[in-house]
C-alpha positions as CSV (number, residue, x, y, z in Angstrom):
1,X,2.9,-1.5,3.6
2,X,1.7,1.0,0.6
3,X,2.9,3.8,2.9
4,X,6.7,2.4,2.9
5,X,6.6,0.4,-0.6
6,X,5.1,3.2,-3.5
7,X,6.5,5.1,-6.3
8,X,7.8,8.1,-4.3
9,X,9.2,6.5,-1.6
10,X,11.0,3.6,-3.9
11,X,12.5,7.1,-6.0
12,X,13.5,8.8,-3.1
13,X,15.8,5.8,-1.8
14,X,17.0,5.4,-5.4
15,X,15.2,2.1,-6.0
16,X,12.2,1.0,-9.1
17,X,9.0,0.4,-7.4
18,X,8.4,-2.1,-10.3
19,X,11.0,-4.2,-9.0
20,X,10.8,-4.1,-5.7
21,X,7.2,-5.1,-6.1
22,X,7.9,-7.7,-8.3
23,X,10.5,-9.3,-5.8
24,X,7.4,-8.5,-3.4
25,X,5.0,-10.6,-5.3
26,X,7.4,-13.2,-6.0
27,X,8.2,-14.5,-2.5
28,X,4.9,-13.6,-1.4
29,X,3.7,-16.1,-4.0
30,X,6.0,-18.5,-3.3
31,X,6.3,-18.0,0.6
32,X,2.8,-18.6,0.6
33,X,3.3,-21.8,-2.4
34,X,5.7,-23.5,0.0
35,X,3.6,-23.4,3.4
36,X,0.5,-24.5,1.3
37,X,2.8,-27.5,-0.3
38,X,3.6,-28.2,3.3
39,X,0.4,-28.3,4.7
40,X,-1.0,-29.9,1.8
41,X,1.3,-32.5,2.0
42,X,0.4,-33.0,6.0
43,X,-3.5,-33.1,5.1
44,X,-3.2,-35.6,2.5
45,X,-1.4,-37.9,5.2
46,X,-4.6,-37.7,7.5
47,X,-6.3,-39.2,4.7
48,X,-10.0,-38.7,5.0
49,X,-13.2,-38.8,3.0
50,X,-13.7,-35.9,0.4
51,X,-17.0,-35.0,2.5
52,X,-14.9,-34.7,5.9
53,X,-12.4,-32.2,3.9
54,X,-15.5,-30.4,2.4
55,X,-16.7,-30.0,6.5
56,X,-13.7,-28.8,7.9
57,X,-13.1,-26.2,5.1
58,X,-16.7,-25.2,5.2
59,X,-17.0,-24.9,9.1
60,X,-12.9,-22.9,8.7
61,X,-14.8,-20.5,6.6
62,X,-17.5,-19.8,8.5
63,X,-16.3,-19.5,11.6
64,X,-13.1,-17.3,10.7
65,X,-15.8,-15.1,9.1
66,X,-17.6,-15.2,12.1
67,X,-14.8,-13.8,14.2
68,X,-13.5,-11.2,12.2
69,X,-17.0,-9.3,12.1
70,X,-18.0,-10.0,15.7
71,X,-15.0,-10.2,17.8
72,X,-11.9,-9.3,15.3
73,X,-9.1,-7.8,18.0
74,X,-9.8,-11.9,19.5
75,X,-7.9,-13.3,16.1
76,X,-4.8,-15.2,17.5
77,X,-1.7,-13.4,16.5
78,X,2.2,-12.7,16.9
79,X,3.4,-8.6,17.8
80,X,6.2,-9.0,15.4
81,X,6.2,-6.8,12.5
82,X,8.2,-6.7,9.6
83,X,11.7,-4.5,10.2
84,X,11.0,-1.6,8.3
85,X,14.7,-0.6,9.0
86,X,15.2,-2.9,5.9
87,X,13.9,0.2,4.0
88,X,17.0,2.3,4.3
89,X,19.6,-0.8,5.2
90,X,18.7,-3.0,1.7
91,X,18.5,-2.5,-1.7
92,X,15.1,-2.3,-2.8
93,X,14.4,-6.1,-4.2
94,X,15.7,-7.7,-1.1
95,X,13.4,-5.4,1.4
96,X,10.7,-6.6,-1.1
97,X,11.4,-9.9,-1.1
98,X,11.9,-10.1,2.3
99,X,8.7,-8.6,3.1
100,X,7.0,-10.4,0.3
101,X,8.4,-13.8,2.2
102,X,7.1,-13.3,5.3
103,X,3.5,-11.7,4.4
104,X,3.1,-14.7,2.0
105,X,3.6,-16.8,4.6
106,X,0.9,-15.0,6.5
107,X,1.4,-16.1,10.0
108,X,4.9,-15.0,10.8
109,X,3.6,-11.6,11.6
110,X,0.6,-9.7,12.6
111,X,-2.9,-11.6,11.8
112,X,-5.3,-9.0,11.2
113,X,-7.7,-11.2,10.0
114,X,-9.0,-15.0,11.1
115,X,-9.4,-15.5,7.1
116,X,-5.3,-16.0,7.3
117,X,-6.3,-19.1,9.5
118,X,-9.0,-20.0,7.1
119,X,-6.8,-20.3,3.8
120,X,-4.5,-22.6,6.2
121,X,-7.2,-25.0,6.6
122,X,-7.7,-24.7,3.2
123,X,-4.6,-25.5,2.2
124,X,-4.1,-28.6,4.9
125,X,-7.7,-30.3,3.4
126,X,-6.5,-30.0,-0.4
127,X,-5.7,-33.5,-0.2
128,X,-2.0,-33.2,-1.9
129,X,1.0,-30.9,-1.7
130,X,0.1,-29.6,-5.2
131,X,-3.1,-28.3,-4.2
132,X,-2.0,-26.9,-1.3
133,X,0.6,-25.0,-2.9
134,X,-1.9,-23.7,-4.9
135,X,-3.7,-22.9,-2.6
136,X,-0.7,-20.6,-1.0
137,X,0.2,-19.3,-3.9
138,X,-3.2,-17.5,-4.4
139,X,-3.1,-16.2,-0.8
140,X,0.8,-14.9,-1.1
141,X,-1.0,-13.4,-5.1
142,X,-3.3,-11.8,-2.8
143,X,-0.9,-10.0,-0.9
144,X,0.2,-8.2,-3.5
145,X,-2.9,-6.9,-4.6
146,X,-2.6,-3.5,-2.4
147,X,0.1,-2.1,-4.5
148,X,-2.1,-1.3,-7.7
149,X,-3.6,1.5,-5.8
150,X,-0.9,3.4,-5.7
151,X,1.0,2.1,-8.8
152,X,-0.3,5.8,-10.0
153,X,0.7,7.9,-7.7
154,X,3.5,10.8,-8.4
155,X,2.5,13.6,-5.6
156,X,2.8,13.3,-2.3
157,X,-1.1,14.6,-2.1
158,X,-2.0,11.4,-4.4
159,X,-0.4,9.3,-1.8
160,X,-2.2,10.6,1.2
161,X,-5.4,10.2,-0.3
162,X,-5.1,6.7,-1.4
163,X,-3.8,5.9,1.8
164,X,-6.7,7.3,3.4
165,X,-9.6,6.0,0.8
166,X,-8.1,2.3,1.4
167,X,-8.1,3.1,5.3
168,X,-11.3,4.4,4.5
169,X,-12.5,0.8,3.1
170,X,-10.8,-0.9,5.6
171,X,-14.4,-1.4,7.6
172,X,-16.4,-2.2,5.1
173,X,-13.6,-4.5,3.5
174,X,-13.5,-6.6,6.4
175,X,-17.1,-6.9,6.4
176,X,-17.3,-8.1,2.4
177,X,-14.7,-10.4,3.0
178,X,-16.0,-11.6,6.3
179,X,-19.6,-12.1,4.5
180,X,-17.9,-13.8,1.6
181,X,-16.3,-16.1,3.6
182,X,-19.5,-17.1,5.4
183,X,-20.7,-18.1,2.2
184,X,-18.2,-20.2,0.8
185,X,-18.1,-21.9,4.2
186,X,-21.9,-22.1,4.6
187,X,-21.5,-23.2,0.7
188,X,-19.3,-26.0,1.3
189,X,-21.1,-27.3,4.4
190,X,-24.4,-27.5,2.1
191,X,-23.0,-29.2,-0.6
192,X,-21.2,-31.8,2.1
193,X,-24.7,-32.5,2.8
């Protein structure tokens, strides 16, 4: 994504990369609001004790952490990508809303990561469509994330090197975030107990 969405290639098509990334950011946020509120909103039917929500998010956690450092390519996931002949059809905030929509959502294209399964579960054992959508608003917030690195850049050299220090990171990345989740989900079955 920061290869087709930065500062040089947003000027080069004659669009503002602030405002494509703030369409971006806004359907990503609220793409990822409205599956959570959905979800959220299914949970809270299922009932269910406060400890059995604390056991299924704890034992999502762990195991999605699980997966993505000891067998990631197994994560479950669709081949569809997002069109990137958007880039050159669309005006810059509808490409970034568009993609913003459909990588908030997390699941309508390539899962890279079992986490994206996690913050489902997450969002289905909030108990209420409110805490579920807030819970999928912080995920589609999330996505947005990557575009401060190269909020800087004006050279083409600047770009290739942030794109290869965050492909760099990549690895280890997976691994903090796979460790983190371990321990929220280890964290949450410990306090169930």
């Amino acid at each position: 994504m920061l290869a087709s969405i930065n500062p040089l290639g947003e000027r080069a098509r004659g669009n503002t990369w602030g405002w494509t990334v703030a369409a971006f950011s806004a359907a990503a946020v609220a793409a990822g609001a409205a599956l959570g509120a959905a979800l959220g909103a299914l949970g809270s039917l299922a009932g269910g004790l406060p400890t059995l929500r604390l056991t299924l998010l704890g034992a999502a956690a762990v195991a999605a952490g699980l997966v993505d450092v000891a067998r990631p390519r197994a994560v479950p996931t669709t081949r569809r990508q997002v069109d990137d002949r958007w880039l050159v059809r669309f005006r810059g905030w509808v490409y970034g809303a568009g993609f913003g929509a459909q990588l908030g959502a997390g699941v309508v294209t390539v899962v890279t990561s079992a986490l994206v399964y996690a913050w489902l579960v997450a969002a289905a054992v909030a108990g209420s469509a409110w805490a579920g959508a807030a819970v999928g608003a912080a995920f589609g917030a999330g996505r947005s994330l990557p575009f401060a690195l190269v909020r800087r850049v004006r050279r083409p050299e600047e770009l290739r090197a942030r794109l290869r220090a965050a492909a760099a990171w990549a690895g280890p990345g997976r691994f903090v975030a796979a460790g983190a989740s371990v321990a929220v989900g280890a964290g949450c079955l410990v306090a169930r107990w």
